[in-house]
C-alpha positions as CSV (number, residue, x, y, z in Angstrom):
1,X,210.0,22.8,11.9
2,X,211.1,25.3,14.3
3,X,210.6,27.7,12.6
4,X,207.2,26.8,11.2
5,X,205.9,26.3,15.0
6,X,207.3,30.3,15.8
7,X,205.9,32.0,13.0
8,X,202.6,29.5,14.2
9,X,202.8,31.3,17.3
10,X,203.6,35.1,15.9
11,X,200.2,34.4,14.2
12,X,198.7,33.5,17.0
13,X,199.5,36.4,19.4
14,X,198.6,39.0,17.0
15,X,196.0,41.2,18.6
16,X,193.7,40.6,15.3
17,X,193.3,37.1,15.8
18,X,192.3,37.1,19.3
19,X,189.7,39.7,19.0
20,X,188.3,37.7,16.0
21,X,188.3,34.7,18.1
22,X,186.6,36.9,21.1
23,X,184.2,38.0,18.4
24,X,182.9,34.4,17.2
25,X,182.8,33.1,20.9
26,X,180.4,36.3,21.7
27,X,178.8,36.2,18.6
28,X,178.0,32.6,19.0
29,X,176.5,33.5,22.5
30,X,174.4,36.3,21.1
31,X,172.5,34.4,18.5
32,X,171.2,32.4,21.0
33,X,170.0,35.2,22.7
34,X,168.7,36.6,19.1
35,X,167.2,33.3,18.4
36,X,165.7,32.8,21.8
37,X,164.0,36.8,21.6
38,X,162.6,35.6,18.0
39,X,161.3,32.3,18.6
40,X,160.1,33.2,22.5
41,X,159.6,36.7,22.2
42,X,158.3,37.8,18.7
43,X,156.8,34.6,16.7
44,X,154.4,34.2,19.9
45,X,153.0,37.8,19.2
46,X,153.1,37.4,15.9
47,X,151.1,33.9,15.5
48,X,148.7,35.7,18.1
49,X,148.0,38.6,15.3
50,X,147.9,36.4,12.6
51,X,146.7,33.3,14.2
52,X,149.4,31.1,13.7
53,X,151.7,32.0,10.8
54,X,153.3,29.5,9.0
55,X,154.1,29.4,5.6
56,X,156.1,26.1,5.3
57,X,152.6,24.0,3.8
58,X,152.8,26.2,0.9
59,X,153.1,23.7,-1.8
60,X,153.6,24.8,-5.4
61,X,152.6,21.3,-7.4
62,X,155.0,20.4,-10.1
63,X,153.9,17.4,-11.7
64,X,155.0,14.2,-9.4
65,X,157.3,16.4,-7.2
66,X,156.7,19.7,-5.0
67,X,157.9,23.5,-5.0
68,X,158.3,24.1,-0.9
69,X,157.9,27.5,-1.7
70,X,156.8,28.0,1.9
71,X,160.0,27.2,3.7
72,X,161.9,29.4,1.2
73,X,159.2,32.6,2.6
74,X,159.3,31.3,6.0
75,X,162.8,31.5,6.2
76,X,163.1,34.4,4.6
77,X,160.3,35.9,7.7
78,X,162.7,34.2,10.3
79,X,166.0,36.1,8.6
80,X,163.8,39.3,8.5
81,X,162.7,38.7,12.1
82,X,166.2,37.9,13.3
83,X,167.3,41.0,11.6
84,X,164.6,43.2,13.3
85,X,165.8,41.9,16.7
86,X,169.6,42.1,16.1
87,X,169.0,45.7,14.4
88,X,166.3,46.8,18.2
89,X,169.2,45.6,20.7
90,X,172.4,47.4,18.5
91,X,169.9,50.4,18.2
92,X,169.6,50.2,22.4
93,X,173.2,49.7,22.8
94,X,174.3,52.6,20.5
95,X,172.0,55.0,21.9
96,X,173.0,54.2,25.5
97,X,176.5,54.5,24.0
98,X,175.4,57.8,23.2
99,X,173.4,58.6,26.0
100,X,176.7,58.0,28.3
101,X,179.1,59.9,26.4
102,X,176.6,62.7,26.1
103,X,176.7,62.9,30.2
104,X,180.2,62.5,30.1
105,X,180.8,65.7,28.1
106,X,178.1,67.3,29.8
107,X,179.6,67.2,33.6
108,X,182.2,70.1,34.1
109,X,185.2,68.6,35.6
110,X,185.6,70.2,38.5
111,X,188.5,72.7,38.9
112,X,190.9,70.9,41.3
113,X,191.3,71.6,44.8
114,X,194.4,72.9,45.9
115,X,196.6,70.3,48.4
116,X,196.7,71.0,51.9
117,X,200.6,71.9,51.0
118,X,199.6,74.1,48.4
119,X,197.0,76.2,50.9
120,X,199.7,76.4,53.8
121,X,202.5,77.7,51.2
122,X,200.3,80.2,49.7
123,X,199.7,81.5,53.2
124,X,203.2,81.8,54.1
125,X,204.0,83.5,50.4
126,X,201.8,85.9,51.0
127,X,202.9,86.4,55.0
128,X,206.2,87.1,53.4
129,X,205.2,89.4,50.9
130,X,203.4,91.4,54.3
131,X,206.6,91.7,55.9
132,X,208.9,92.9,53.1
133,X,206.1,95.7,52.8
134,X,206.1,96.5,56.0
């Protein structure tokens, strides 16, 4: 059992697993956000062009029983939708990923200053190399 409970926690600790586990906590935060930009965001503008689209009362009749083909298209629109939005914000983030390391390589670094210790000992090198001319 013991050693069952430390190969348990070698798993664990492995830098993989945590960053999967960060991963599905963020990712579970961002498709609310997705969601929430689609269904707040985008549907509204969309239903305003279209004038309310909704293709879930599409009915295919099959004898006694029903194709719902519409919620099949409609959520195939909400995938596509989702999609868009998640494909917009990676696009931004990328781009501003780009933008920054762009500046980054842009700026010169600037050549370094000498120390105060560095400026006086220069001085008296070159006082010294006066006198044994002289």
């Amino acid at each position: 059992m013991k050693k069952f409970f430390e190969d348990f926690r070698v798993f664990i600790t492995r830098g993989n697993v945590i960053d999967m586990a960060v991963g599905v906590i963020i990712g579970g935060a961002f498709t609310a956000i997705v969601n929430s930009l689609v269904g707040d965001v985008f549907t509204p503008i969309i239903n305003l062009a279209t004038g309310q689209l909704n293709f879930t009362e599409w009915v295919i009749p099959m004898g006694s029983s029903q194709i719902m083909i519409g919620n099949f298209v409609q959520a195939v629109f909400n995938f596509l939708m989702t999609a868009l939005c998640l494909f917009l914000v990676l696009r931004t983030v990328v781009r501003l990923q780009q933008l920054k390391k762009k500046e980054e390589e842009e700026e010169p670094a600037a050549p370094a200053q000498p120390s105060k210790e560095e400026v006086l000992l220069t001085e008296i090198r070159d006082l010294l190399a006066a006198q044994k001319r002289e």
